[in-house]
N, C-alpha and C positions, 0 to 999 in steps of 0.2 A: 388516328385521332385528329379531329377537323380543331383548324386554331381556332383563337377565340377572335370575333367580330370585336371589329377595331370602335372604339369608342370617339363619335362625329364630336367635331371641335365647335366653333358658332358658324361655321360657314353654310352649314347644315341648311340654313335657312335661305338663301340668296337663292334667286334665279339666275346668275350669272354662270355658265359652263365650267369659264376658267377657276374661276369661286368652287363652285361644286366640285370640280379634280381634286383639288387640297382639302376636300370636307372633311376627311379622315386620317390625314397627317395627323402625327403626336404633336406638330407643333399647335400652341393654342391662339393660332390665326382669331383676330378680329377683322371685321371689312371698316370700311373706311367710315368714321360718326365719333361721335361725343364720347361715346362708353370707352374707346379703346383711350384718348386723351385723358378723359377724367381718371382713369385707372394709372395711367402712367405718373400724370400728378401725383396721386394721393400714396402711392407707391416711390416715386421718385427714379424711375427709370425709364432712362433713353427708347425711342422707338426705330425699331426696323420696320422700314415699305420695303415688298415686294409687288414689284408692277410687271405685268406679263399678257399673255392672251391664250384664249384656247388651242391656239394650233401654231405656238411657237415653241420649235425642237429644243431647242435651246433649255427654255422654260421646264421642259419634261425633266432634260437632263438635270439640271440642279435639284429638280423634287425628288431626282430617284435618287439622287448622290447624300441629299442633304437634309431636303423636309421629309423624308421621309424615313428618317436615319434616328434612331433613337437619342443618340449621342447631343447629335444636334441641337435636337428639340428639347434636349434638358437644359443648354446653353441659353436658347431662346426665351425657353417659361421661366426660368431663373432669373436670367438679369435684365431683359426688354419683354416692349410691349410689342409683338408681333402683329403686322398687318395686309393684309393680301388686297390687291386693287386689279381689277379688270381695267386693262388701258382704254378699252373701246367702248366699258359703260363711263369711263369717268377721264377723256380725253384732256380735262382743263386741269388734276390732280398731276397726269400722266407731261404735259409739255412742262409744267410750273418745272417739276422736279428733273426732266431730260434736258431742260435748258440747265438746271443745275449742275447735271451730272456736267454736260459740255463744258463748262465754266469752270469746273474743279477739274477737270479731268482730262478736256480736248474731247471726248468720244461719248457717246452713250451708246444704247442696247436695247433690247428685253434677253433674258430678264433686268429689268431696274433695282438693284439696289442698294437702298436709301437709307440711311440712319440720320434721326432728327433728334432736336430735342422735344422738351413736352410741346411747346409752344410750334412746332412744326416746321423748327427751321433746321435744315439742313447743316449736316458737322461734317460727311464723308461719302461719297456717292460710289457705285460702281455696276458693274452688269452682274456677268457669270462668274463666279467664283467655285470651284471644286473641293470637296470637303476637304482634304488636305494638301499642304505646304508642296508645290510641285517646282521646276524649275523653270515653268512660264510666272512663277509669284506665290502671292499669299495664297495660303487656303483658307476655306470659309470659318472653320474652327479658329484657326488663330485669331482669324479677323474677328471671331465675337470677343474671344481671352480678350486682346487689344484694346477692346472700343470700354467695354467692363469696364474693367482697370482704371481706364482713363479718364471714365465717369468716375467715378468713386476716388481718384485719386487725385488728377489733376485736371475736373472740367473743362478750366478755362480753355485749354489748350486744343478743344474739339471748336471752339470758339472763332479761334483765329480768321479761319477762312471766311466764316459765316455771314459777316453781319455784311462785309463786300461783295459775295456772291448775291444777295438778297438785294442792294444796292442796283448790283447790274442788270438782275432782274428786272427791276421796275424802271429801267430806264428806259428814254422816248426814242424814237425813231429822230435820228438826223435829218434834218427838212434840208431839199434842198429844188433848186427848182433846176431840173436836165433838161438835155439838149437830146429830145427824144430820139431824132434821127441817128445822131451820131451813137446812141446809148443799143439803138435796135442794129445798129450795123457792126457795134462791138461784138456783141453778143455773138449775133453771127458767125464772127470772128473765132471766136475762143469756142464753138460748137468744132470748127471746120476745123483748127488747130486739136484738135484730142480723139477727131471721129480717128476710129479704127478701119481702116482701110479693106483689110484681108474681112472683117467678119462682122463688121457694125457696131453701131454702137457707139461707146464711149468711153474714154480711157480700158484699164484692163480690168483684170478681176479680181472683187467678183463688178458683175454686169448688172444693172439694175434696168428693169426698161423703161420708166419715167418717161411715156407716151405724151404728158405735156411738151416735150422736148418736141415730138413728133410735129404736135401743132402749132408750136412757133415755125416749126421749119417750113410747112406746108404753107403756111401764111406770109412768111417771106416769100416763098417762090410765086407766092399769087402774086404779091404786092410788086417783086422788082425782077419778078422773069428772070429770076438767077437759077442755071440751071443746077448750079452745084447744089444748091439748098434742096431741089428736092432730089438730086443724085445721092444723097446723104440720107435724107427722110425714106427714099424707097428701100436703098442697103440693109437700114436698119431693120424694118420693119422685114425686110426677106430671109435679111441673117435670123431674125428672133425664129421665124415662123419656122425657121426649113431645123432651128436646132432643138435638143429635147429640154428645153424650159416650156414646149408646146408640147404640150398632151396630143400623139397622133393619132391616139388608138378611143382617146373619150374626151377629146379639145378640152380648151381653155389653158390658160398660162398658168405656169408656178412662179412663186414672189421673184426670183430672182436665179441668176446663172451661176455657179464656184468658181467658173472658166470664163476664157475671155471668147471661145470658139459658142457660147449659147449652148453648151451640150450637156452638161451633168447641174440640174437644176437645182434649188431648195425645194424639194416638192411643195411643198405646201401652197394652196389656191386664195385667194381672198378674193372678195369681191370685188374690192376698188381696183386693182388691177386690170382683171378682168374687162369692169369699165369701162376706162378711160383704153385701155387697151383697143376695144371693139369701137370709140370711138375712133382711135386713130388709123384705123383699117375703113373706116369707113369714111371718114376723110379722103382718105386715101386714095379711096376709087372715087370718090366723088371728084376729085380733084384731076386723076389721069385713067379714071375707067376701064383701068387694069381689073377684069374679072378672077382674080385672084384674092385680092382684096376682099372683094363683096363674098369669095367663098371664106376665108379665114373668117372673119366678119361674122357671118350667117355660124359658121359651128362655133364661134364660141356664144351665141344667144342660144343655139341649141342646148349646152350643155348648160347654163344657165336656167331654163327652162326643164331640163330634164334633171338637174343633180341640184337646183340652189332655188325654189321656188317653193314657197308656200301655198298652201291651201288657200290661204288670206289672200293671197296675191304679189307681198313680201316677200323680198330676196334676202336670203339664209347669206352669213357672214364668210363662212369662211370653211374650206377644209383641211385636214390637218395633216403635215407631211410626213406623220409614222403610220403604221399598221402595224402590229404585235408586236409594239418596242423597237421596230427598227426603222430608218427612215426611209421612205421611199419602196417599200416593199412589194405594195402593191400594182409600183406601175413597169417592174422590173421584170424581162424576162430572158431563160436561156434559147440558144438556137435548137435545141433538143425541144424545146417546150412549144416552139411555130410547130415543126416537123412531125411533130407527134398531132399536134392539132392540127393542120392542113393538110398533111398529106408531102409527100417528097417534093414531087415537084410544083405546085403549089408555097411550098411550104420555102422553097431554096428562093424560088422570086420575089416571095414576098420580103425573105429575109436579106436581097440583097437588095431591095429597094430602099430597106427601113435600116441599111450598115448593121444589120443584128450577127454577129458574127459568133463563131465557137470560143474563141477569144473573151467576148464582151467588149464593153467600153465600160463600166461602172461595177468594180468589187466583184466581176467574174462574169458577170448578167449584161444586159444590155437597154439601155434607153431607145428605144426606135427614132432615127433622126434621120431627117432628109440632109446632112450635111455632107458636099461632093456627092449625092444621088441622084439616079437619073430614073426614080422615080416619078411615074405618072399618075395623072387625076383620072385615072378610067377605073371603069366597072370592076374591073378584076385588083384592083386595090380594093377598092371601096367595099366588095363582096368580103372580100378577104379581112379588110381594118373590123369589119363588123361584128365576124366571127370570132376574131382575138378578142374584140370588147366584150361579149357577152360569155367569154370564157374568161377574163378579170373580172368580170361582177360577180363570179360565183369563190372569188376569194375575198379575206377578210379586209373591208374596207376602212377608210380612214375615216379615223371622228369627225362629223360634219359640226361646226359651230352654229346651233341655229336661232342664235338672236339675230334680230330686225333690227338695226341701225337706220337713225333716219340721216344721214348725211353719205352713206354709205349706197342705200338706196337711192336717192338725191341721183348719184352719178351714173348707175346704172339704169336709170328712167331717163336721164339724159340720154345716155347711149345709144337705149333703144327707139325713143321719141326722132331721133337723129336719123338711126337708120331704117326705121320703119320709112319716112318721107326717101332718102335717097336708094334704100335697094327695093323701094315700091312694094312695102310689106306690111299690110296692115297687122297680122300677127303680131310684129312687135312693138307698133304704137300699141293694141290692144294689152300685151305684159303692161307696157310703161305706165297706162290708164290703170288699170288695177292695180299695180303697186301705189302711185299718186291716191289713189283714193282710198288705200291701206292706211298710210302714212296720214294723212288729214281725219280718217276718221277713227284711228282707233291711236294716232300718236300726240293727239291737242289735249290740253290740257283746257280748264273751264273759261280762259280767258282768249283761247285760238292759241296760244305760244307753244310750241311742241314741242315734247320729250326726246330724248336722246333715242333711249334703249327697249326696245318692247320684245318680249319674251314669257312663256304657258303664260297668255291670257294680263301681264302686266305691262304696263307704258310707266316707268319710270328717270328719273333723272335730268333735271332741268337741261333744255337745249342748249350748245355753243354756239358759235358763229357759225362753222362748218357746215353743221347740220340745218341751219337757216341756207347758207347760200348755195350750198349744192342743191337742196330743195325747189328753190328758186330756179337756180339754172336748170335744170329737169324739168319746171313748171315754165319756163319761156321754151324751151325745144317743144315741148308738147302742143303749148299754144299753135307754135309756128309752123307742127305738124295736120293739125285739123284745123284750127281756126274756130275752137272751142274756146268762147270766150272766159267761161269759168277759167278754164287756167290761169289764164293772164290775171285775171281780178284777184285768183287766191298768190300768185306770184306777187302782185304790188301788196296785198295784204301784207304776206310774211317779210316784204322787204318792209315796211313800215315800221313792222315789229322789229327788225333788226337793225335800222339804222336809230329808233329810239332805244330801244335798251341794250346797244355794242358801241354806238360811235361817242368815238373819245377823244375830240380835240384833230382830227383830222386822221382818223384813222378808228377799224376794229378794233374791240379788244374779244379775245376768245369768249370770255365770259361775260355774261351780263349782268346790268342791273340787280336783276332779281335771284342771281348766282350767288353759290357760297362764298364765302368773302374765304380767299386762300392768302399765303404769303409772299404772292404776286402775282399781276394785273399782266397776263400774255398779250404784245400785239404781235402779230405774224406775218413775214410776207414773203419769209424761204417758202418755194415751189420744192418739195420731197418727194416721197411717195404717191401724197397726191395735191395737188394747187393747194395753198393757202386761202383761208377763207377770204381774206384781203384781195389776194387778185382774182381769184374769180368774182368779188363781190365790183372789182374796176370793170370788169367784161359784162357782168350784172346789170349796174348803175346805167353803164352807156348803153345795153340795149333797151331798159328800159323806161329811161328818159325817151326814148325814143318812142318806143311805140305805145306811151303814155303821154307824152308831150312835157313831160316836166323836166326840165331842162337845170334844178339846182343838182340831180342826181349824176348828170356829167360832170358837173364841179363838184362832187363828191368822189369822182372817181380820182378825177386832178387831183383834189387834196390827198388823196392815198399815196400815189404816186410823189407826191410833194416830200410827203411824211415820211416816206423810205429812199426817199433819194441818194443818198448816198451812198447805201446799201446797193440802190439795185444798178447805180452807175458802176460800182467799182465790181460787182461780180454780174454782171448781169445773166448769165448761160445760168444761174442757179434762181432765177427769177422767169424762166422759159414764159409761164401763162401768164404773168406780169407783161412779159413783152408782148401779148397778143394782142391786151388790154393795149398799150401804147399805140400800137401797130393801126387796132380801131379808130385812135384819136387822130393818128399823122397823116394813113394814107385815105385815098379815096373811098368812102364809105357810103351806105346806099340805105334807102328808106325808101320800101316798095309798099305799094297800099292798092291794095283790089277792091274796087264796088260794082255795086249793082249786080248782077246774077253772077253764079258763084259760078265760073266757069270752068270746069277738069281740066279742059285741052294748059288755061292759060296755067294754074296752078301747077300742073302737071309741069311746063317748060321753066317755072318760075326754081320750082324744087330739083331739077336737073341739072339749073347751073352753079358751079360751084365759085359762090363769091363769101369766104369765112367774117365780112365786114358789113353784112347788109342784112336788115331787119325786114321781115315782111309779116303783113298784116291785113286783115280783112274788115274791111267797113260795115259790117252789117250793124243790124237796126239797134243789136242787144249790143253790143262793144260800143255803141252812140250814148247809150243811157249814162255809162262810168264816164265814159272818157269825150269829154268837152270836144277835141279838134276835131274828132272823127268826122260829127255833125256837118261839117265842109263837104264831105265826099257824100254823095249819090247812093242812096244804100237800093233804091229798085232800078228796075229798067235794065240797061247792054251794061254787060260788063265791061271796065274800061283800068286800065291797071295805070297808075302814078309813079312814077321814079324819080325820086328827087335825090341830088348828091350835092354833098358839101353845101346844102341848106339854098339849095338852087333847084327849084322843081322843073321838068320838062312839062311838054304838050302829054296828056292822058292817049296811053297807045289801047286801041280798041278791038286788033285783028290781029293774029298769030304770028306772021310776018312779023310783022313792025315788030310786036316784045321780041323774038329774037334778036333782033338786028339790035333793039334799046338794049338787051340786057347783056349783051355783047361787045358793046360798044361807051 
């Protein structure tokens, strides 16, 4: 006897992944709008948020425990109004309330969960909770008994917290004006004070890679020839690679490490990771042309390319870290399972290369990890990694999330725009061009302002700051890759649009103008998971005053810095890309400008050297028409290349010679 089809609740209708997973819970989820508030009113019951994402374990785990528990969900439909939120379509819902949890709580999560009242403000916050009373705490049962009750009997008392948390919310960044140098050397400081020694990294576990971290360090080292900064930046970046948070068998990173050795990962992949990751590897050889680097680098754009790429040209979100309920299944194997697929001897090399032992390292199985290996980059790996790969493709793979994020996208066009110019790869400027022109043409809305979330065929969800300034930054790498002016023109566009409808008194606010007005006004300028839209918009500001000539957008950047001063003086290590931003303004920075015929040889030398403080740009006759100063420079005739530094131009170098020795020097 086949059971009976589950009867779909309103989620039925969303294009959102994570939305869709819960479409068939008993609980009767609304998504985030007017109906579920108006209903709670006229009813007179409290609301529970549920905030989460497609491919967080975590998140599964409580729908199998809870929403999807019959018991539950008569708790839920009885006395609140339940509501289901995608973090990643609705980011400015998702910080309003995670800065709340932290406030009530010290911690937040995914899952997020919220209980408010009608009017949306917060009475009691928490993450995971398990359906019953255990001896880590509440269980989620009691917890709905509890909040009930409390409505119905003694509201106020859900009150207490509320109208302070809401208060601190909306409060301003501390202005203060810092002593940059002394603030970029603290920082320094309190990185070298917690790096891990034995395995990289940073404090213990779990390990997060926060490759912004990477690129303040690299930029120290450029800035003050300390060698410890990039003795620490290479550690890291060797520890992540050689342990199994890296995919050896079909690349790219998983979110994060459980261990402080980089070995046993949260499988799950995301995009922005990814990212900023493949920049920091690419930095990295750019910086000491370690051919290691440019190889990690290259396979994680491969597998980008091959596992997170759109038809459209769009990079897919994210993948998910279970397979049939369990986590991590599919990237797990035993040493019977090489042996049987390679062959004995074949099969023992390969498996002492990759620690895969009879043993395991992970619940019996093993994670392949180059940790203590003396595994090599030859053929007979590589033949052999290939073979494992297409004997896990033919098992069941993990949910791939495939909405389009445009801030999300943003980073990884950065990435690739970056290292398409240093590992001299047009292939990946060419992804990064097709994603840019994904994003511009199917994520604007009628006025040019761009949507968050695009998914089958829909561009929905007014844009945040994020998704402006990543955009941007991906749109000046690109620029500074071909010297396609269009970049740069839609680059100053969308900063236009973002510094009119985000800047608030000296600083972003997440949301804009034309955003839904929530129960509080986010500014940001903690560096997390991935830079704050704030400092990347300081790194923004300054290059593009620069190779636009407008020079209030540096003192927009000041002002940012101003607005969070105090913040970023007293912890600076959690302000990493804030510091790069700084780093631009203190030390010596460069403004390179090519005319007259487009010369390979010179551009070629120009993009080989690794200076993370200097903007470069091409005078031709179309970039003349936007941008007023260009008109100075020579757009026919010998090419002749300009370096001005600290607002001091040199003699125009005309012969390969000379720009090395200029750029050198």
């Amino acid at each position: 006897m086949t059971a009976p089809a589950k009867v779909p609740n309103k989620l039925i209708n969303e294009k959102s992944p994570y939305l869709l997973q819960h479409a068939h819970n008993p609980v009767n989820w609304y998504a985030w709008g007017d109906e579920a508030f108006t209903k709670a009113k006229l009813e007179d019951k409290p609301i529970f948020i549920s905030i989460g994402y497609s491919t967080c374990h975590w998140c599964h785990v409580m729908e199998r425990e809870s929403f999807e528990d019959n018991e539950v969900a008569e708790l839920l439909n009885k006395d609140f109004i339940s509501i289901k939120i995608d973090r990643e379509e609705r980011p400015d819902i998702d910080a309003v309330y995670m800065n709340a949890a932290q406030l009530m709580n010290g911690q937040g999560g995914w899952p997020l969960s919220v209980f408010t009242d009608t009017d949306k403000r917060p009475v009691f916050t928490g993450t995971y909770f398990p359906k019953k009373d255990s001896r880590y705490g509440i269980g989620f049962v009691t917890l709905l008994e509890r909040i009930a009750h409390i409505w119905k009997h003694n509201r106020a008392k859900l009150f207490e917290g509320s109208v302070k948390v809401i208060g601190e919310l909306n409060k301003s960044g501390i202005s203060k004006d810092i002593d940059y140098e002394k603030t970029i050397v603290k920082g320094f400081g309190q990185f070298r004070n917690i790096f891990d020694e034995q395995y990289g990294g940073f404090g213990s576990a779990p390990k997060f890679p926060t490759p912004h971290n990477i690129l303040f360090l690299l930029r120290y080292y450029q800035a003050k020839k300390d060698e410890r900064a990039l003795e620490i930046a290479e550690r890291t970046l060797q520890g992540m690679y050689n342990g199994g948070i890296y995919d050896h068998i079909g690349f790219g990173f998983c979110r994060y490490s459980t261990d402080k050795m980089w070995l046993v990962p949260h499988f799950e992949k995301m995009l922005y990771d990814n990212a900023l990751l493949a920049r920091a590897y690419c930095e990295a050889y750019h910086c000491t042309k370690n051919p290691l680097y440019a190889k990690i680098a290259g396979e994680i754009f491969e597998y980008i390319e091959r596992g997170m790429t759109a038809e459209s040209g769009g990079f897919y979100n994210a993948e998910d870290a279970d397979s049939e309920g369990i986590e991590g299944k599919s990237y797990i194997f035993t040493k019977y399972e090489i042996i049987k697929l390679l062959g004995e001897k074949d099969g023992e090399k390969f498996c002492a290369g990759y620690n895969i032992t009879e043993d395991g390292n992970f619940d019996g199985e093993n994670i392949p990890n180059l940790i203590n290996s003396d595994a090599t980059d030859d053929k007979f790996y590589e033949d052999c990694r290939k073979r494992v790969f297409k004997y896990r493709e033919k098992r069941v793979q993990p949910f791939k999330d495939d909405k389009i994020t445009a801030s999300w996208n943003g980073l990884m066009i950065c990435a690739l725009a970056y290292g398409g110019r240093v590992l001299n790869n047009q292939k990946y400027i060419g992804m990064a061009k097709n994603a840019a022109a994904f994003i511009l043409n199917n994520m604007s809305d009628e006025s040019g302002g761009l949507y968050t979330r695009y998914r089958d065929g829909e561009a929905k969800f007014t844009a945040v700051a994020d998704d402006y300034a990543f955009i941007i930054w991906g749109l000046i790498e690109l620029y500074e890759s071909t010297f396609e002016s269009c970049y740069l023109r839609e680059a100053c566009r969308l900063n236009k649009i973002l510094t009119e409808n985000f800047w608030d008194n000296g600083a972003l606010r997440l949301s804009g103008k034309n955003s839904e007005k929530l129960i509080a006004e986010i500014r940001e300028i903690y560096d997390g998971a991935v830079p704050s839209a704030n400092s990347v918009s300081i790194n923004n500001f300054i290059k593009l005053s620069r190779l636009c000539g407008e020079h209030k957008l540096e003192e927009m950047a000041v002002e940012i810095i101003r607005y969070f001063g105090r913040s970023i003086e007293t912890a600076p290590y959690v302000h990493s890309f804030t510091l790069c931003g700084l780093m631009h303004l203190e030390y010596n920075s460069r403004e390179i400008i090519i005319s007259g015929e487009k010369n390979a040889d010179f551009i070629s030398e120009i993009h080989a050297n690794y200076n993370p403080f200097a903007t470069t740009a091409y005078a031709d006759r179309d970039i003349s028409e936007d941008i007023e100063f260009y008109k100075n420079y020579n757009s026919k005739g010998e090419s002749a290349v300009y370096i001005c530094e600290n607002s001091t131009c040199r003699q125009p170098v005309n012969n390969l010679d000379d720009l090395k020795h200029a750029l050198r020097n």
